[in-house]
LUMMI-608938 format. One line per 8 residues: number of its first residue (from 0); their letters; for each residue x, y, z negated of N, C-alpha, C, O. Coordinates in steps of 0.1 Angstrom, whole numbers. Layout:
BEGIN
NUM) A) X/Y/Z/X/Y/Z/X/Y/Z/X/Y/Z ~ ...
//
This chain:
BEGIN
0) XXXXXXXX) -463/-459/-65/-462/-453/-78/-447/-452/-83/-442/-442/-88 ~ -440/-466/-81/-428/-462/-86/-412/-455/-81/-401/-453/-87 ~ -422/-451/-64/-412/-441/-54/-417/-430/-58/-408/-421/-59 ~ -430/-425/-63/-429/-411/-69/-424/-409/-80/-419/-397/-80 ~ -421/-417/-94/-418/-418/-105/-401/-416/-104/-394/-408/-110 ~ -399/-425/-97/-380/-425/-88/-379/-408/-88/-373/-402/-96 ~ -387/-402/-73/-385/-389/-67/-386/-381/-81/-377/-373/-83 ~ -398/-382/-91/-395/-370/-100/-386/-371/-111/-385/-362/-120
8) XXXXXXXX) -380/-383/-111/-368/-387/-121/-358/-374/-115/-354/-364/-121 ~ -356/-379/-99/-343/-375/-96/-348/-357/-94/-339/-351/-99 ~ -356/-348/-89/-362/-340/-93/-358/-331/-106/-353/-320/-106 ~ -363/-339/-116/-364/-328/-129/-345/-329/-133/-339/-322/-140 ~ -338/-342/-125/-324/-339/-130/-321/-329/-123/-309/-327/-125 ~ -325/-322/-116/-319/-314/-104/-325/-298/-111/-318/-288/-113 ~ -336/-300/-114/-339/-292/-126/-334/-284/-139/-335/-273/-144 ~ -325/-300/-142/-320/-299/-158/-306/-289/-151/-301/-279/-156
16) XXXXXXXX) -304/-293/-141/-288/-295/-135/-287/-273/-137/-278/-266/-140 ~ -299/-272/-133/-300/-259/-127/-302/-247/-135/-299/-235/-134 ~ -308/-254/-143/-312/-247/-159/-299/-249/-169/-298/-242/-179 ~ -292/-256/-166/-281/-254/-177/-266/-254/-168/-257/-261/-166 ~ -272/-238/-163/-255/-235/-151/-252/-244/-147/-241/-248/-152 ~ -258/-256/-135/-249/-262/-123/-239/-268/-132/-227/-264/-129 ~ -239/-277/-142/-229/-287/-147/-225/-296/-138/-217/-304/-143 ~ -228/-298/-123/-221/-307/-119/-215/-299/-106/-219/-290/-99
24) XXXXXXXX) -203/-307/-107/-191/-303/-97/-193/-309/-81/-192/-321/-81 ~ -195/-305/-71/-188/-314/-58/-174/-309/-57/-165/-302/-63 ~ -176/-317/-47/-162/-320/-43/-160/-310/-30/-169/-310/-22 ~ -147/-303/-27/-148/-296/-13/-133/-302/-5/-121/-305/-10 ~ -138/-303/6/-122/-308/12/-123/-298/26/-132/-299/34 ~ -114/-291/25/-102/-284/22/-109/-276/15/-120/-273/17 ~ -97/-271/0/-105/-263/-4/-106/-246/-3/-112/-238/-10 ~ -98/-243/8/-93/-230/16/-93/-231/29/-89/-241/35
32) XXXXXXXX) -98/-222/32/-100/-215/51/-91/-207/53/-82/-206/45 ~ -92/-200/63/-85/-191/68/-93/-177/69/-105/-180/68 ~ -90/-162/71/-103/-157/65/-112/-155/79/-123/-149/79 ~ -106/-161/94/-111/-157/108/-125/-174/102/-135/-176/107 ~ -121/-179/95/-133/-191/97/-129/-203/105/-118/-205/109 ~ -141/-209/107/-139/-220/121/-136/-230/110/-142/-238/116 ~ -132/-234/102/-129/-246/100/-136/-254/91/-140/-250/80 ~ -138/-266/95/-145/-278/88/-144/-279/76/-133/-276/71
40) XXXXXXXX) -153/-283/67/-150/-286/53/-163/-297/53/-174/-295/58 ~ -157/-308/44/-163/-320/37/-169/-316/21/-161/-311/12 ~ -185/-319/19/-185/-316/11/-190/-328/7/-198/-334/14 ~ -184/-334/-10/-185/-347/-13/-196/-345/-25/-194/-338/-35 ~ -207/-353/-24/-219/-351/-35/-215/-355/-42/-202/-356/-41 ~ -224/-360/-61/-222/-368/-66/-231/-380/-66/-240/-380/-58 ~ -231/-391/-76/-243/-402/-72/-259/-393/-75/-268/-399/-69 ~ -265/-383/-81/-276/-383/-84/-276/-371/-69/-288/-366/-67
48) XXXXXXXX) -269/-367/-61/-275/-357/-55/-269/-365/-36/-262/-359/-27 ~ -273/-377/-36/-272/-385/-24/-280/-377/-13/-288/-369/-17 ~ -279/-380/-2/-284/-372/9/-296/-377/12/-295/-389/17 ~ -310/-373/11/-324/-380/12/-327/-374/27/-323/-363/29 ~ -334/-380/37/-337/-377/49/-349/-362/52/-350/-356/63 ~ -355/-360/39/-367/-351/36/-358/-337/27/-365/-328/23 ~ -344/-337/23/-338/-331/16/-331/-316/26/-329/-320/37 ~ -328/-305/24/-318/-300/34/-307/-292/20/-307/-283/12
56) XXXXXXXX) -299/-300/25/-284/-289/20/-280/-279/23/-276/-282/34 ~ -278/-266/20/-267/-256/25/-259/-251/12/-262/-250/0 ~ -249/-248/19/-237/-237/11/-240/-222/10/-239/-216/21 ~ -243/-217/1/-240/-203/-1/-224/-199/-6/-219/-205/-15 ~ -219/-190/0/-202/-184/-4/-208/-170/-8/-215/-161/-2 ~ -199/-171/-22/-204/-155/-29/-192/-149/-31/-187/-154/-41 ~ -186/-140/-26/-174/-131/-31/-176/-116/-33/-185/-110/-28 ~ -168/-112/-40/-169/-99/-43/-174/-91/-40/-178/-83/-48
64) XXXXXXXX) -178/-87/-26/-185/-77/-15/-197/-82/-8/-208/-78/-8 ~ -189/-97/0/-202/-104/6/-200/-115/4/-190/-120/-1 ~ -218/-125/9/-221/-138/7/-220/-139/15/-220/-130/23 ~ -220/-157/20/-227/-162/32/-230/-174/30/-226/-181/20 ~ -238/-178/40/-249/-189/39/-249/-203/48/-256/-204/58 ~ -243/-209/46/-240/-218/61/-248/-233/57/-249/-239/46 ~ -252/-234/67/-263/-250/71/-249/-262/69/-238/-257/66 ~ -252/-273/70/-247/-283/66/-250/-295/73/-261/-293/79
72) XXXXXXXX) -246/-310/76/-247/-317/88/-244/-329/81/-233/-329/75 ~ -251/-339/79/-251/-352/73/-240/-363/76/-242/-370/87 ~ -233/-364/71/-220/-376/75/-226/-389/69/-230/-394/79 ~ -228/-394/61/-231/-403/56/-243/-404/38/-244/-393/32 ~ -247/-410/34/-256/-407/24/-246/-399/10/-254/-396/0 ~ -235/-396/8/-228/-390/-1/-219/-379/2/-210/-375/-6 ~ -220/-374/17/-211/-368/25/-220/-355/33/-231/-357/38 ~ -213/-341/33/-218/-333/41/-209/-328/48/-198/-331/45
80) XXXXXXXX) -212/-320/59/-202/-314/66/-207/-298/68/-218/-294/65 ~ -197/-289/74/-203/-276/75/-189/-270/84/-180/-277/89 ~ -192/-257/85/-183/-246/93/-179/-238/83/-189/-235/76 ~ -167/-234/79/-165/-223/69/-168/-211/77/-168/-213/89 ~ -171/-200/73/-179/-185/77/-163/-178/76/-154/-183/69 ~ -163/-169/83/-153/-158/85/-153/-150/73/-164/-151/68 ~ -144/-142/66/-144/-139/51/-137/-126/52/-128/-125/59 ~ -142/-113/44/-135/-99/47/-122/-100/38/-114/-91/40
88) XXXXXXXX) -120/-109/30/-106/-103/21/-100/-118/19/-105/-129/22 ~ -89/-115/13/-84/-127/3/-87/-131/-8/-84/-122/-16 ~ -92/-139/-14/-101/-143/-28/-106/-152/-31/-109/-159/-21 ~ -108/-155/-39/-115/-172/-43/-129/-168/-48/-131/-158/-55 ~ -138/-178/-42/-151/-173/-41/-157/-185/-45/-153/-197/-41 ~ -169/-183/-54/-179/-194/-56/-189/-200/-45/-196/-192/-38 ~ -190/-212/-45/-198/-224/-34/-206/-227/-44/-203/-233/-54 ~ -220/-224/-41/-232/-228/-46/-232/-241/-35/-224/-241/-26
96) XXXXXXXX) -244/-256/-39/-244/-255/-33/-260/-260/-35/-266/-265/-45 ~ -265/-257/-21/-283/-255/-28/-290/-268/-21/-283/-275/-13 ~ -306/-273/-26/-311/-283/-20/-323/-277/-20/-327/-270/-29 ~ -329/-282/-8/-350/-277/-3/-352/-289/1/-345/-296/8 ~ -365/-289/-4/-371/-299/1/-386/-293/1/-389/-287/-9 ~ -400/-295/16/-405/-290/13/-419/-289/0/-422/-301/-2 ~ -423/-283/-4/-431/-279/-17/-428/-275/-32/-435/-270/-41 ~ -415/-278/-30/-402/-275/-42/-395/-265/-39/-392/-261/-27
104) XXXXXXXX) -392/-258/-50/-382/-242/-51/-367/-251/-46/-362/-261/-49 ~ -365/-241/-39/-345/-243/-40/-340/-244/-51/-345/-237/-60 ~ -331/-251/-53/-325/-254/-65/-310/-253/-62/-306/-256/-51 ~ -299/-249/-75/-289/-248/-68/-285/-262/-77/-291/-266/-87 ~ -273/-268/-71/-273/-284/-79/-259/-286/-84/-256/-295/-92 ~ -248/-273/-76/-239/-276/-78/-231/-266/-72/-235/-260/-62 ~ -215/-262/-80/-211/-251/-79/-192/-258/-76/-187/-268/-79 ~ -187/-245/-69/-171/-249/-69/-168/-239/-68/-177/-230/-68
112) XXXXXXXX) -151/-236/-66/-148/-228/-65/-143/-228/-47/-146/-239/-42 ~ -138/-219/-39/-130/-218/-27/-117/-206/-29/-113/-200/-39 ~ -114/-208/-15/-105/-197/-12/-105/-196/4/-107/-204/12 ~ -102/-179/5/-98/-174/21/-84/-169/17/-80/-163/7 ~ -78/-173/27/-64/-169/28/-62/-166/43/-69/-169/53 ~ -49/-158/40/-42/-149/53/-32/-164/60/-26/-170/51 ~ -30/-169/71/-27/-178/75/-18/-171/86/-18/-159/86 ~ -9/-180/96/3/-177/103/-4/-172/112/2/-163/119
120) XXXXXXXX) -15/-176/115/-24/-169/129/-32/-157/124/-38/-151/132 ~ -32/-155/114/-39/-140/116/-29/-132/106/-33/-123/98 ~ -17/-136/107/-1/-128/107/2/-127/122/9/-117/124 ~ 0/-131/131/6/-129/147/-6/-122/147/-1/-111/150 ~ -22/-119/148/-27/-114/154/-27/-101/149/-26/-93/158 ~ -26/-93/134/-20/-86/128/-9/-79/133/-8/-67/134 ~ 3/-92/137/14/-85/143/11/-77/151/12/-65/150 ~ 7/-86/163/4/-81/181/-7/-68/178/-4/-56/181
128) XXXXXXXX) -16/-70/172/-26/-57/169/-20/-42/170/-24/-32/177 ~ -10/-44/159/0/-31/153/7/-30/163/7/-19/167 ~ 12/-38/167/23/-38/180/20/-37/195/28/-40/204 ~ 5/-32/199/4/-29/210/4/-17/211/1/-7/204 ~ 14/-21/230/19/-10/240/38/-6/236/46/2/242 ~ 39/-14/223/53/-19/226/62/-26/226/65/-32/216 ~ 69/-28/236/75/-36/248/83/-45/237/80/-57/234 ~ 92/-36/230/101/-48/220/95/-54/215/93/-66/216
136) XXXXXXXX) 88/-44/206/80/-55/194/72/-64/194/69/-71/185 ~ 65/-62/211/63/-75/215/64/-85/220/56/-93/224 ~ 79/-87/219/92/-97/220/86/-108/211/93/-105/200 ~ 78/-117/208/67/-121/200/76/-134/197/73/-142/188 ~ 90/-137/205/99/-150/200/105/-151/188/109/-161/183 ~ 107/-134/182/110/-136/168/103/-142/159/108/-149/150 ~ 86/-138/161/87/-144/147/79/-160/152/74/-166/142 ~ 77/-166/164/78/-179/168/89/-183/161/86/-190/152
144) XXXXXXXX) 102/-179/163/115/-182/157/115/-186/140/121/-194/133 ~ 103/-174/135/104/-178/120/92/-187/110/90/-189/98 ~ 84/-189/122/72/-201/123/71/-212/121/66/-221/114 ~ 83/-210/135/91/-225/139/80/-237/143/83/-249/141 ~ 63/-231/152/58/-246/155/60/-254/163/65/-250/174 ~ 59/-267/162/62/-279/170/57/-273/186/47/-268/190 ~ 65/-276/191/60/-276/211/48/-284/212/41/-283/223 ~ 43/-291/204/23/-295/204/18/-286/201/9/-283/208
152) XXXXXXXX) 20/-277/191/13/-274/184/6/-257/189/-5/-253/187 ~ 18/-250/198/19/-237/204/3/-239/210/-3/-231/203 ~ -6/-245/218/-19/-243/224/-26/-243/210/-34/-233/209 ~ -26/-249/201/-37/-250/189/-33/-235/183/-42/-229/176 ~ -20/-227/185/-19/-221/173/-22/-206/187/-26/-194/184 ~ -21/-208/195/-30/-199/203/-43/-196/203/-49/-185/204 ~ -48/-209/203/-64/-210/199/-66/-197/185/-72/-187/181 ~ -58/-207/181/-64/-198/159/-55/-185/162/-55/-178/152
160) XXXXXXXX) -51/-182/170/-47/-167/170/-57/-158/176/-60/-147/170 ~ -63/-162/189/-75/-157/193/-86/-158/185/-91/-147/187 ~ -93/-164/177/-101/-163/165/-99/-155/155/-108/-147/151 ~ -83/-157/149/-77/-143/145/-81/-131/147/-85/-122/139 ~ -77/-131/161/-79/-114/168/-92/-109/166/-93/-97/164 ~ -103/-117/167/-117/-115/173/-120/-107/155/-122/-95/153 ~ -118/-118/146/-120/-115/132/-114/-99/127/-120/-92/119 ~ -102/-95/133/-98/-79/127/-108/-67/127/-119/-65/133
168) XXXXXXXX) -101/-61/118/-111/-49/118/-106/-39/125/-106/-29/117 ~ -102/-35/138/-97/-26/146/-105/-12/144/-117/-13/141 ~ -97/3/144/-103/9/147/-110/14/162/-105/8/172 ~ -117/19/165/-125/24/179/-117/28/190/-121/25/201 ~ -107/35/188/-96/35/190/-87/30/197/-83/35/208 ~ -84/17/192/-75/11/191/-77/3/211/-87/-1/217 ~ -62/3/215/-65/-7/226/-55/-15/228/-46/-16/220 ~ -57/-23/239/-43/-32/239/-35/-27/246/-23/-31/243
176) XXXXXXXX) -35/-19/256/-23/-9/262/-10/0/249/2/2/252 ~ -19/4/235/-15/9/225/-19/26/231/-30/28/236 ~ -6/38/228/-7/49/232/-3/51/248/-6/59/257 ~ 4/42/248/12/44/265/1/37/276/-1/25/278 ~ -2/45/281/-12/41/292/-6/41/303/-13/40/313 ~ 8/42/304/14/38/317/18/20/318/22/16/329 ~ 17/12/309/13/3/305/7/-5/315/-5/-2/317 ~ 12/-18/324/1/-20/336/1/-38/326/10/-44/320
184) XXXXXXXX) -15/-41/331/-15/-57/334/0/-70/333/4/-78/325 ~ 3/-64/343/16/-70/350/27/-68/339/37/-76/341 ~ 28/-59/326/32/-59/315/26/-67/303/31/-71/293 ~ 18/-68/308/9/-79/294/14/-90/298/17/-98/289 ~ 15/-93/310/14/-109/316/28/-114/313/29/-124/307 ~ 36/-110/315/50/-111/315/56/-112/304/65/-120/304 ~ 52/-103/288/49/-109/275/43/-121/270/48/-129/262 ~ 30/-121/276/28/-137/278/34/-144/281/35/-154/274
192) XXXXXXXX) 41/-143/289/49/-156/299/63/-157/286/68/-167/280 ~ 64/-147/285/82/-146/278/78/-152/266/87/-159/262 ~ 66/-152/257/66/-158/240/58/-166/244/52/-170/234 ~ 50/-175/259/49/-188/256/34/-188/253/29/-199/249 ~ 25/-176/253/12/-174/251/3/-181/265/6/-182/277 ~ -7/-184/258/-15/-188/271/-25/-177/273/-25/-167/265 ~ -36/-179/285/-45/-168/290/-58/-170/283/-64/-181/285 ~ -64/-162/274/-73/-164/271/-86/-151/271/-98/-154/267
//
C-alpha cells in the first residue's frame, strides 16, 4: 500500500508538472549539435523525475518546420542519454521531454531550450559541394589553413565531414564530377591525397 501511495504521489506531481506548462527545467549537456546530427547529449533529470525501470523517456525537438522524436538510454537513476536527430536549419528549438509508463497518458515533465548550428564540417562539405569538378577550388588546403585542426584531429573531422555531406540538400542534378565530365577518378584521388582527405 505504501509503494502505491509513493507511485501516485510521484504521478499526480508529474500531472501538476504538466498542467501548469512543464515548470521544471532539465538539464541538457551539450546544449547545441550540429545540424548533420550524430551527437550525444546528456540529459540531467531532476530529483522527482529519477529513472524508474517501468518508466520510458523520450525527447521530442520542435522547430519551426519540423519535429523529431528520439528514444533515450539510461546512464544512471538521474541521467539519460540520446542521439541528437539531423535538423533542416539554424535555430533554437524546444526539448520536450516526455515520460510513459504503461496504463498512463504520456506526460510531458519537462521543457529546454536547444540549438542546431552550422559547424566547420558542414562549411567544408558545403564548400566541396559548390566546388565540384573544380580543380582549384578544390585545392581544399586553404581553408584547412584557416581551420587550422590538430594532425589528430584531421580523421575525426573527415568523419563529421562525411555526415555533413550525407545531411545536404543537393539538387538531382548535382554530381561530384560538377559540369566537366572529362573529370576522371584519378582526379578525385589526387585531391584527396593533396588536402589530406581519407577514402570514404
Amino acid at each position: 500500500m505504501k509503494q502505491y501511495l509513493k507511485f501516485y504521489e510521484k504521478y499526480l506531481k508529474l500531472v501538476f508538472s504538466f498542467l501548469f506548462q512543464c515548470s521544471e527545467v532539465m538539464k541538457l549537456n551539450p546544449q547545441q549539435a550540429p545540424l548533420y546530427g550524430d551527437s550525444v547529449i546528456t540529459v540531467q533529470l531532476t530529483e522527482e523525475d529519477k529513472v524508474e525501470d517501468d518508466v520510458v523517456f523520450y525527447l521530442v525537438f520542435t522547430g519551426s518546420t519540423v519535429q523529431h522524436c528520439t528514444s533515450t538510454r539510461k546512464i544512471n537513476p538521474g541521467s539519460l542519454e540520446t542521439i541528437s536527430p539531423g535538423h533542416d536549419c539554424c535555430e533554437t528549438v524546444k526539448v520536450a521531454l516526455c515520460a510513459s509508463r504503461e496504463g498512463h497518458p504520456v506526460l510531458v515533465v519537462a521543457e529546454e531550450s536547444f540549438q542546431f548550428v552550422q559547424d566547420e564540417a558542414y562549411d567544408a562539405a558545403q564548400f566541396l559541394a559548390t566546388c565540384a569538378g573544380n580543380q582549384q577550388a578544390l585545392n581544399f588546403t586553404r581553408f584547412l589553413d584557416r581551420s587550422r585542426p590538430p594532425a589528430a584531429d584531421v580523421d575525426f573531422l573527415d568523419e563529421k565531414v562525411a555526415l555533413a555531406f550525407r545531411h545536404l540538400k543537393l539538387p538531382a542534378e548535382w554530381n561530384v564530377l560538377g559540369a566537366d565530365q572529362s573529370l576522371t577518378g584519378e582526379d578525385l584521388q589526387g585531391t584527396c591525397d593533396t588536402c589530406g582527405l581519407g577514402e570514404r
